[in-house]
N, C-alpha and C positions, 0 to 999 in steps of 0.2 A: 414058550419063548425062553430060548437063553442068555442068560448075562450072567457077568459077576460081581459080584461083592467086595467092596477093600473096605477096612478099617483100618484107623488109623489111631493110637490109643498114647495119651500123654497121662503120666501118674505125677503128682502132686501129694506129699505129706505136707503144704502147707495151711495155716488158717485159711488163709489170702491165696490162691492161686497166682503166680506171677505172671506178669504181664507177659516175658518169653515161654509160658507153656504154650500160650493159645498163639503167638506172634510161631512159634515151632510147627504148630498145625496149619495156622492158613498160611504157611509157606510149601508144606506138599502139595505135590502134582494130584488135580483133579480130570479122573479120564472120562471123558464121554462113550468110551464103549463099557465103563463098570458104575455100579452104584456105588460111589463113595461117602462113607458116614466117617464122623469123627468125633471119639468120644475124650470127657476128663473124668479119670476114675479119683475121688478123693472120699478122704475118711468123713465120718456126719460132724453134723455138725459146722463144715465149712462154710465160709461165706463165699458163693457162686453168685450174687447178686451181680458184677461185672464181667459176665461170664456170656458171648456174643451166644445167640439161640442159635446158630447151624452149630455150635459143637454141644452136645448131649451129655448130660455129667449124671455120673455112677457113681454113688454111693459104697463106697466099704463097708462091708458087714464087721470086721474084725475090728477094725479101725477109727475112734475120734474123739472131739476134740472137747475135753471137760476143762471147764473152767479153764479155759485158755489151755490147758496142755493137752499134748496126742496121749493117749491110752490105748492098750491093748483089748479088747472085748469079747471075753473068752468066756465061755460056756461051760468050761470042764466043771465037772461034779463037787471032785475039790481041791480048787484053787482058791488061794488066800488072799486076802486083799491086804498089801503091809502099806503103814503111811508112813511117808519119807522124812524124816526130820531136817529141816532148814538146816545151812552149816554154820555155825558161829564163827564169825570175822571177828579175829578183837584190834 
């Protein structure tokens, strides 16, 4: 049997996914001659807990979220880890 396939893929760097990534998806056209999936790719760590179950959320390997902030999650052999000093307001 033949058919096709759409995806449909909304990206999200934030903690909270906003409410227009997923309001963005279930506004595309769903066709009855294809299989249509729709996925949210965000980085770990995100909070997907309001996140409707027809759209499928992917995980970033590279990407999340430590103590509230996005980080990079890189593997290189050697890369350094530097900690960022606050900026003093006086």
């Amino acid at each position: 049997m033949y058919y096709n396939e759409v995806a449909f893929i909304v990206i999200s760097f934030d903690p909270v996914p906003r409410e227009n990534c997923i309001s963005a998806l279930d506004a595309l056209p769903v066709s009855h001659e294809s299989r249509t999936k729709k996925y949210l790719l965000t980085p770990q760590a995100t909070d997907t807990s309001g996140i409707p179950p027809h759209v499928r959320v992917i995980e970033m390997n590279s990407f999340a979220f430590v103590q509230g902030e996005l980080v990079w999650l890189t593997k290189k052999q050697n890369a350094k880890r530097f900690v960022q000093e606050s900026a003093v307001t006086a």
